[in-house]
C-alpha positions as CSV (number, residue, x, y, z in Angstrom):
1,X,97.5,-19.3,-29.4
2,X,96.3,-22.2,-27.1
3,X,93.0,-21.8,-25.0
4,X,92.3,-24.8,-22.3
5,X,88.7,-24.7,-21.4
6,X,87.4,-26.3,-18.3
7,X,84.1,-26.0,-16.3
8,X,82.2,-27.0,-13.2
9,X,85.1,-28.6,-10.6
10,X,82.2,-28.3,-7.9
11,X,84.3,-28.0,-5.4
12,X,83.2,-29.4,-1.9
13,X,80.4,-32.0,-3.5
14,X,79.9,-34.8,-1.6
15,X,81.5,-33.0,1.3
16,X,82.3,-35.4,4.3
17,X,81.9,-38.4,2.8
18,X,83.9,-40.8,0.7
19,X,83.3,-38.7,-2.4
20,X,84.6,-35.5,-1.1
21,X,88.1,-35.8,-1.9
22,X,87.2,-36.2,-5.7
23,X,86.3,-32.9,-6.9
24,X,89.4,-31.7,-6.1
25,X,91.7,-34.6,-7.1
26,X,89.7,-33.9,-10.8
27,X,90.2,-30.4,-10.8
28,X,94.3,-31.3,-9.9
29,X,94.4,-33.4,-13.4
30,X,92.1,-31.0,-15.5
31,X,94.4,-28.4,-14.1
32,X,97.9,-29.5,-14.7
33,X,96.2,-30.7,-18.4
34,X,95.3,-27.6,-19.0
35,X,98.1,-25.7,-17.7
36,X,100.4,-25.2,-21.5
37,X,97.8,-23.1,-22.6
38,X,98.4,-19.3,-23.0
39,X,94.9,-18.7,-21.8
40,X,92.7,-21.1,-19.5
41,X,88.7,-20.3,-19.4
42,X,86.6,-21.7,-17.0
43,X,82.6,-21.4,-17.5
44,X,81.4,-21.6,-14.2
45,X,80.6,-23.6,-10.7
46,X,83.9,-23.7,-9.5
47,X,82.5,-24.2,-6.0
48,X,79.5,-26.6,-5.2
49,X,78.0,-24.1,-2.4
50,X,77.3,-20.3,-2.5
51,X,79.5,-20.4,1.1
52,X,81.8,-23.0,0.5
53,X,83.2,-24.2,3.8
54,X,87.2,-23.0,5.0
55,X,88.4,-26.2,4.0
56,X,87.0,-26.3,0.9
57,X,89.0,-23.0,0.0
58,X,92.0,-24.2,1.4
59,X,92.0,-26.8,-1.0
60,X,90.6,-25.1,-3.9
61,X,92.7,-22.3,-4.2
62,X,95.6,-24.5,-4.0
63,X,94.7,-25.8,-7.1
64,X,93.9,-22.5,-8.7
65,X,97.1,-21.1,-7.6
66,X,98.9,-23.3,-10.3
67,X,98.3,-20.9,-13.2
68,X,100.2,-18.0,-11.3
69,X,103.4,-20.4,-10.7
70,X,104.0,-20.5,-14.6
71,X,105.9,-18.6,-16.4
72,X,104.1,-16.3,-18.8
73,X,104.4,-17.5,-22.9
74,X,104.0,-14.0,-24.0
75,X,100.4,-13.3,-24.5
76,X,99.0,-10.4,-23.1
77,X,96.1,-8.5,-22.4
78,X,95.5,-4.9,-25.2
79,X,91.7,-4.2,-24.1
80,X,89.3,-4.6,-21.5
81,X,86.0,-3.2,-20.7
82,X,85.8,-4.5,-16.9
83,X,88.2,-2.1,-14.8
84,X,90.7,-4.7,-13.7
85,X,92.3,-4.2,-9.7
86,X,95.7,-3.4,-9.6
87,X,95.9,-7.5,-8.2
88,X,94.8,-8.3,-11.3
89,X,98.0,-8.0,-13.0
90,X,99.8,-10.8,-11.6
91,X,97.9,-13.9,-13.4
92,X,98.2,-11.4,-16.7
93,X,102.1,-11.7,-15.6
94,X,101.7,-15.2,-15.5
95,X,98.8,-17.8,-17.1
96,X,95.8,-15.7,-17.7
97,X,92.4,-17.7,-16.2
98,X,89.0,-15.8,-17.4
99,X,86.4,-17.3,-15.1
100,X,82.6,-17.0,-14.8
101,X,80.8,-17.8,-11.6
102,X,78.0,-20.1,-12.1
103,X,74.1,-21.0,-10.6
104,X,76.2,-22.5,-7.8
105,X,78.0,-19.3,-6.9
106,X,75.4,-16.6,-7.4
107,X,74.4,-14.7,-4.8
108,X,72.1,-12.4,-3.8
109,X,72.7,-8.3,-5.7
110,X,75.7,-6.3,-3.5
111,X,77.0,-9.7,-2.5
112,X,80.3,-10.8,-3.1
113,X,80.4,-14.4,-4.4
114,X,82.8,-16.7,-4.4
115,X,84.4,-16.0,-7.5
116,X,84.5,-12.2,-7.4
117,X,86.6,-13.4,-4.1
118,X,89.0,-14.9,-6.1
119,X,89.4,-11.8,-8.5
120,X,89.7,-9.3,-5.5
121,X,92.5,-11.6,-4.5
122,X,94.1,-11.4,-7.9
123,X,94.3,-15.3,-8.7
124,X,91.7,-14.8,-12.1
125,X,90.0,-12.6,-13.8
126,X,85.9,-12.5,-12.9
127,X,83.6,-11.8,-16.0
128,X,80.2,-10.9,-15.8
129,X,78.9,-8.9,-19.1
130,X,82.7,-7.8,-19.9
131,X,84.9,-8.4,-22.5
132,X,88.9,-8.9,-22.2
133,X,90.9,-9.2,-25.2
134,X,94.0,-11.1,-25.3
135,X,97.3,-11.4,-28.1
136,X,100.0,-13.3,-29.0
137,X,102.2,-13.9,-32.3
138,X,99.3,-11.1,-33.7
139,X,96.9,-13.7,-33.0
140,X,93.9,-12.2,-30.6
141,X,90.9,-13.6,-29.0
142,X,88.2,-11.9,-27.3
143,X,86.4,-13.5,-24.5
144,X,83.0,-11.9,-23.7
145,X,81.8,-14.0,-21.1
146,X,78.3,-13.7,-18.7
147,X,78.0,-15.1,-15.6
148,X,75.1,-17.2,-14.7
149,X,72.1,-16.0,-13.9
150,X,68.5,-17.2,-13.2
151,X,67.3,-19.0,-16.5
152,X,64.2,-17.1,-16.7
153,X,66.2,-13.5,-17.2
154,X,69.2,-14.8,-19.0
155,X,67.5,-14.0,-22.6
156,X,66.7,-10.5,-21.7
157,X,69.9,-9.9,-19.5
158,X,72.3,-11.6,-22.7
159,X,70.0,-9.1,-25.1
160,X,70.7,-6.0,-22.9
161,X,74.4,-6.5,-22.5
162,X,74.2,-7.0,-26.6
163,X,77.8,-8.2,-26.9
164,X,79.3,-7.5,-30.3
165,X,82.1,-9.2,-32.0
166,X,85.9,-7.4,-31.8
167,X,87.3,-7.0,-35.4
168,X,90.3,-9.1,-35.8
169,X,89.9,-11.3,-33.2
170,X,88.9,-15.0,-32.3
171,X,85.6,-14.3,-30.4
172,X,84.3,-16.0,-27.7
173,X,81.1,-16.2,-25.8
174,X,81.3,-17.9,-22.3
175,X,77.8,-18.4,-21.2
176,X,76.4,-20.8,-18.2
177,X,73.1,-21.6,-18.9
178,X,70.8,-23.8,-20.2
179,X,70.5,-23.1,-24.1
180,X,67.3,-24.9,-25.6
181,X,67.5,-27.9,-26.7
182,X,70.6,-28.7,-24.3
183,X,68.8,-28.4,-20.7
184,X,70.4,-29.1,-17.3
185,X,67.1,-29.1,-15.4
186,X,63.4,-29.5,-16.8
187,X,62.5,-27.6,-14.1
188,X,63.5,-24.3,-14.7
189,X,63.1,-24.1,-18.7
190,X,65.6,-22.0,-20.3
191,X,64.8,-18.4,-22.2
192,X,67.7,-19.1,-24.3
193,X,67.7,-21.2,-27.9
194,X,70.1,-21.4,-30.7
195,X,68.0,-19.2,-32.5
196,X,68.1,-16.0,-29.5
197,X,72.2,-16.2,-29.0
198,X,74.3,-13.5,-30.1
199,X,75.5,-14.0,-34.2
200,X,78.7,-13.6,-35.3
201,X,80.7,-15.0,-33.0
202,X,83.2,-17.9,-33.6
203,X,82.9,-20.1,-30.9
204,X,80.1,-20.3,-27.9
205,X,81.5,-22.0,-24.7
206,X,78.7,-22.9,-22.1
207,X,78.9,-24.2,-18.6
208,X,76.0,-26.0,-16.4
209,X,75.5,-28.7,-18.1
210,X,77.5,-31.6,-17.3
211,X,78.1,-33.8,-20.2
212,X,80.8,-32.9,-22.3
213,X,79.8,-32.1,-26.2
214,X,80.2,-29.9,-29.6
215,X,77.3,-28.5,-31.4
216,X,77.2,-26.2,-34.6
217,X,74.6,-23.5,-35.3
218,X,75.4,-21.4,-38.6
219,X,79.0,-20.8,-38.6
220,X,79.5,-20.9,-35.0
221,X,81.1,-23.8,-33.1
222,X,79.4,-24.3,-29.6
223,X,81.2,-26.1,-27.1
224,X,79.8,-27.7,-23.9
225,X,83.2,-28.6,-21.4
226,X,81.1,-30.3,-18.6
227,X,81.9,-30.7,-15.1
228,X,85.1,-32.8,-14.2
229,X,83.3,-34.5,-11.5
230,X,80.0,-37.2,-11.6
231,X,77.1,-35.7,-9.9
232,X,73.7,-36.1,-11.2
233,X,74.5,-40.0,-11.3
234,X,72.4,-40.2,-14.5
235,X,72.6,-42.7,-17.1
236,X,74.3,-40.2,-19.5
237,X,77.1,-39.4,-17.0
238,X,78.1,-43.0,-16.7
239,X,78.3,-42.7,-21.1
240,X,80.3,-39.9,-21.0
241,X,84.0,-39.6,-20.2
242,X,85.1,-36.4,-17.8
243,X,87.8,-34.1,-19.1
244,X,88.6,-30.7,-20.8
245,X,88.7,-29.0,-24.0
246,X,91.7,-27.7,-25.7
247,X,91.7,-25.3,-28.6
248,X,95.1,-24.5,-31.3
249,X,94.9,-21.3,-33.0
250,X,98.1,-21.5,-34.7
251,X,97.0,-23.6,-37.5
252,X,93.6,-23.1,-38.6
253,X,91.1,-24.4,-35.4
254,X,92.1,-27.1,-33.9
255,X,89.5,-28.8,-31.1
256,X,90.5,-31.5,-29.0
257,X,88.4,-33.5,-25.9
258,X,91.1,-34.8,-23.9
259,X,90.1,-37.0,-21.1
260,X,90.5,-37.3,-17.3
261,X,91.9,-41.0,-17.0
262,X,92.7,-41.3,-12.7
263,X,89.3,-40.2,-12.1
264,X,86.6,-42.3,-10.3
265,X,84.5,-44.5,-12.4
266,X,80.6,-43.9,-12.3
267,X,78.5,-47.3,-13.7
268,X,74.7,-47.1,-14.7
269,X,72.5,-50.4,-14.9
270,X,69.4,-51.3,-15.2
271,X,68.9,-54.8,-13.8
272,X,64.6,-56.7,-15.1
273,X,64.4,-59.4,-12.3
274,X,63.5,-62.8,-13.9
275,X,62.6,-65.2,-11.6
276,X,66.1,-67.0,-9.5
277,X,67.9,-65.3,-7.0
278,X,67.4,-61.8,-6.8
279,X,71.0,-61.7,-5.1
280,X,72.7,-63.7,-7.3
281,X,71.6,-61.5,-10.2
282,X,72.8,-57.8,-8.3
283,X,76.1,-59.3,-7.3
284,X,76.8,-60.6,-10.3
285,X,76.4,-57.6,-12.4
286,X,78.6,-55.9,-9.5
287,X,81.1,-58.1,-9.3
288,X,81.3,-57.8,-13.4
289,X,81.8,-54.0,-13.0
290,X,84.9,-54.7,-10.7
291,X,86.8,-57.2,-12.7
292,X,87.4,-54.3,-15.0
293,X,90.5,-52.2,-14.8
294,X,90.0,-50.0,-12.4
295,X,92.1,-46.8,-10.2
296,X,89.7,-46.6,-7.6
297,X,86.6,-47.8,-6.3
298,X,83.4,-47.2,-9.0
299,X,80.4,-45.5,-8.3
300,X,77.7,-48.0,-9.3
301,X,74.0,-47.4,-9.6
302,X,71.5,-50.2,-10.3
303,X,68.4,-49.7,-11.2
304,X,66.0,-52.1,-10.1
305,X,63.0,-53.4,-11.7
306,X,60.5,-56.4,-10.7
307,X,58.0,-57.4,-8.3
308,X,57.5,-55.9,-5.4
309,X,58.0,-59.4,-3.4
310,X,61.3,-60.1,-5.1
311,X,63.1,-57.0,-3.9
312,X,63.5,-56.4,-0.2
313,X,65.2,-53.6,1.2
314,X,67.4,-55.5,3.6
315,X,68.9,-57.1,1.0
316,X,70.2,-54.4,-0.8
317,X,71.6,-52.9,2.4
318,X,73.3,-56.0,2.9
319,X,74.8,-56.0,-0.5
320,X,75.9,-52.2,-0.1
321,X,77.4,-53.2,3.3
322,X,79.4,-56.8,1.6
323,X,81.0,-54.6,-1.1
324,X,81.7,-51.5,0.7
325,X,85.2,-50.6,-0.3
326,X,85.5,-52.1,-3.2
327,X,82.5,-50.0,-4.5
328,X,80.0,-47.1,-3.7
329,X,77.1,-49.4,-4.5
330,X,73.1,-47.3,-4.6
331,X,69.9,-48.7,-5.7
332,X,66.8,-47.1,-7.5
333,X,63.9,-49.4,-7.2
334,X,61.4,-49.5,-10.2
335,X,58.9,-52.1,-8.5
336,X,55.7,-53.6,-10.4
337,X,52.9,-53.0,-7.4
338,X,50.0,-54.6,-8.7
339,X,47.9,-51.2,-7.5
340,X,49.4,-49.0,-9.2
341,X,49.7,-51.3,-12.0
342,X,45.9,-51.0,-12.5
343,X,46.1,-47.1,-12.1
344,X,48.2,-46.8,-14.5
345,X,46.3,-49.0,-17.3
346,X,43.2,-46.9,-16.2
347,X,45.1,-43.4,-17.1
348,X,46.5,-45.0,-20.3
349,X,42.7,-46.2,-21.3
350,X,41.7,-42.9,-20.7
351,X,44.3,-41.5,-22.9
352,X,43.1,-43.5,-25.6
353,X,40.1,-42.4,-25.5
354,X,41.0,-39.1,-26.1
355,X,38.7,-37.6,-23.5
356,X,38.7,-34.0,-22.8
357,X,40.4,-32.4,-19.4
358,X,37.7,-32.1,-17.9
359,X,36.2,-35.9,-18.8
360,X,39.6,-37.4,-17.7
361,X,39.0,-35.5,-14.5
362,X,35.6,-36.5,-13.7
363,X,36.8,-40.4,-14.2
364,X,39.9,-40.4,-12.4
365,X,37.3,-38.5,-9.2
366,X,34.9,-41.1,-10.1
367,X,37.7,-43.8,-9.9
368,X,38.6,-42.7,-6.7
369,X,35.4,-42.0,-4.7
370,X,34.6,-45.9,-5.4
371,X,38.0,-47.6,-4.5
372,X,37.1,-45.3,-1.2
373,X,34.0,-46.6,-1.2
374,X,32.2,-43.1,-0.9
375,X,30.1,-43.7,-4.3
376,X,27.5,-44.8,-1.6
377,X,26.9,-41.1,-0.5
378,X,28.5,-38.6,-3.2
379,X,26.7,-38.0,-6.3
380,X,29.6,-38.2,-8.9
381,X,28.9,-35.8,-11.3
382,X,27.1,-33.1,-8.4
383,X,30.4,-33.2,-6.9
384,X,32.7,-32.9,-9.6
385,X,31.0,-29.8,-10.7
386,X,31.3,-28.2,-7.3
387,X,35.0,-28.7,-7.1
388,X,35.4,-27.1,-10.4
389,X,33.5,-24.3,-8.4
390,X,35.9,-24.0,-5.9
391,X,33.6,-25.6,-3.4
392,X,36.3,-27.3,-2.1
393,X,35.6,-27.3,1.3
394,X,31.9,-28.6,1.2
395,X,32.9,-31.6,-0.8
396,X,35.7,-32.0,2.0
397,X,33.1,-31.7,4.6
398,X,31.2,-34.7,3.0
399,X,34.4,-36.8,3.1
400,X,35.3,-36.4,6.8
401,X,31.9,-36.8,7.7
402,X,30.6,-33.2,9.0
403,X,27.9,-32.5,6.5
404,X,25.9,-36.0,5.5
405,X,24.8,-34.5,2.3
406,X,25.7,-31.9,-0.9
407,X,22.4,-30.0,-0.2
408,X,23.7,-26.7,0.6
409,X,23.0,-26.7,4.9
């Protein structure tokens, strides 16, 4: 038994612009990788929009067609707790594809998405808190796979469905979430850890997060597949190769990362400015980046760091515009103003002081009312203590001038 896993194609990213081809030209190699398997999973985001636009389906379901034009190798499905449409049978004729939809997808409750589009039209099979059970050559895996959901009820939404192990099978748990410590976004911290997943099962594959990886927790083998396509243009994108996993059953467990190789390059530098010509020292780093072997143009980002003086924005534009098909050239600017330079030596003394909250905040007002040179006329530490009041709008009085004092009026 051989399971392909892929995840996030993010189909229609970077839509109408010189990117927007690249999803899908990913998603064409993953696919025709992955395509030997006897069962393909994907965890999630195939689409980049909740409504993905008519050409992006055209184009996508193209690709996702492919499974249904092979002939079957003999697996097939012997139990199912989702109520499969009649449809349904003819990718189990053919390459079975268990999908999930992912953050990208969701939609609002009694809303079709995206994915459950693709189910009703019989090209996969949609799991959200189902199992399916597949065999071949008596060797059986069960997938039990959840959909995304918001992070903050996927804990108590995992805990409720309470999936449980099939005896005699490979089990599987398809998940896409975050999963503490491996975060997609700070800003919506997960309710899942390694200590709150389900036990017992063999292997844990989970979508969202877009750097490809393996991680083990007790006796259960969690793998991360990534998206096939560079999006968060992060450093740890550019040190990470694009791709799809591949699992062999036949002989013991066999895991393999096998590697996109006609995909679009993505470079990550930072650049310190040292004196010379700012210039000189961005083109050569660019120009290093396209003497390598390359199949199409790289995405490059440089990170900038220096004076503000020695950077000007013109110049970068011009760069972008002299290497403009040859590379996708962006710049993050990291500049050393000499204001906030001294701000941020005055938080970092106050840090090591080890003032309380409320001390750090009475300096940093202090600081303040002086650089704005209303020390003159406020009373530091009478004002400070009616802000923490909530007498917002007196102090706010004083500073545009309509009451000339703190005295109450």
């Amino acid at each position: 038994m051989k399971i392909s896993i892929l995840s996030d194609f993010h189909f229609g990213f970077a839509y109408n612009s010189e990117l927007e081809n690249d999803s899908f030209e990913n998603a064409e190699e993953v696919m025709q990788k992955a395509i030997d398997a006897d069962v393909i999973l994907i965890a999630g985001d195939i689409f980049d929009s909740r409504l993905p636009k008519t050409g992006v389906w055209a184009k996508a379901i193209k690709i996702l067609v492919k499974p249904l034009l092979r002939e079957s190798s003999g697996v097939k499905l012997v139990q199912s707790s989702k109520d499969l449409k009649e449809i349904s049978k003819r990718t189990l004729q053919h390459l079975p594809v268990v999908v999930l939809h992912g953050t990208h997808e969701r939609r609002g409750k009694d809303e079709v998405n995206a994915v459950e589009a693709l189910d009703n039209a019989g090209l996969l099979i949609h799991l959200h808190c189902q199992t399916v059970v597949f065999e071949k050559n008596r060797i059986k895996i069960a997938v039990h796979g959840m959909s995304g959901v918001p992070e903050r009820f996927a804990k108590d939404v995992l805990q409720q469905w309470n999936p449980k192990p099939v005896e005699g099978c490979f089990n599987i748990l398809m998940l896409h979430q975050s999963i503490d410590p491996f975060i997609y976004s700070p800003l919506e911290p997960p309710s899942l850890n390694l200590s709150n997943l389900p036990k017992g099962f063999d292997l844990i594959v989970d979508g969202h997060l877009h750097i490809p990886g393996q991680e083990k927790t007790d006796n259960t083998i969690i793998v991360f597949p990534g998206s096939t396509i560079v999006t968060q243009l992060e450093l740890n994108e550019a040190e990470t190769e694009k791709g799809i996993y591949q699992i062999d059953l036949d002989q013991n467990i066999k895991i393999n990362f096998v590697p996109l190789e006609n995909n679009r390059k993505f470079f990550y530098k930072e650049i310190k400015l040292e004196g010379g010509s700012v210039r000189e020292q961005i083109e050569s780093e660019i120009n290093r980046i396209l003497g390598k072997e390359l199949i199409k143009s790289p995405i490059i980002k440089l990170r900038i760091f220096g004076k503000e003086t020695e950077v000007l924005d013109q110049e970068l534009r011009d760069i972008e515009r002299k290497y403009s098909g040859q590379a996708i050239v962006s710049f993050v600017k990291e500049l050393e103003v000499p204001e906030i330079a001294k701000k941020i030596e005055f938080l970092r003394n106050l840090r090591e002081q080890k003032l309380s909250v409320e001390e750090i905040g009475f300096q940093i007002l202090k600081k303040n009312l002086e650089e704005l040179k209303f020390d003159a006329i406020f009373d530091h530490e009478q004002a400070f203590g009616m802000l923490s009041e909530n007498e917002v709008e007196k102090v706010f009085n004083i500073l545009t001038g309509e009451q000339k004092t703190l005295k109450m009026m």
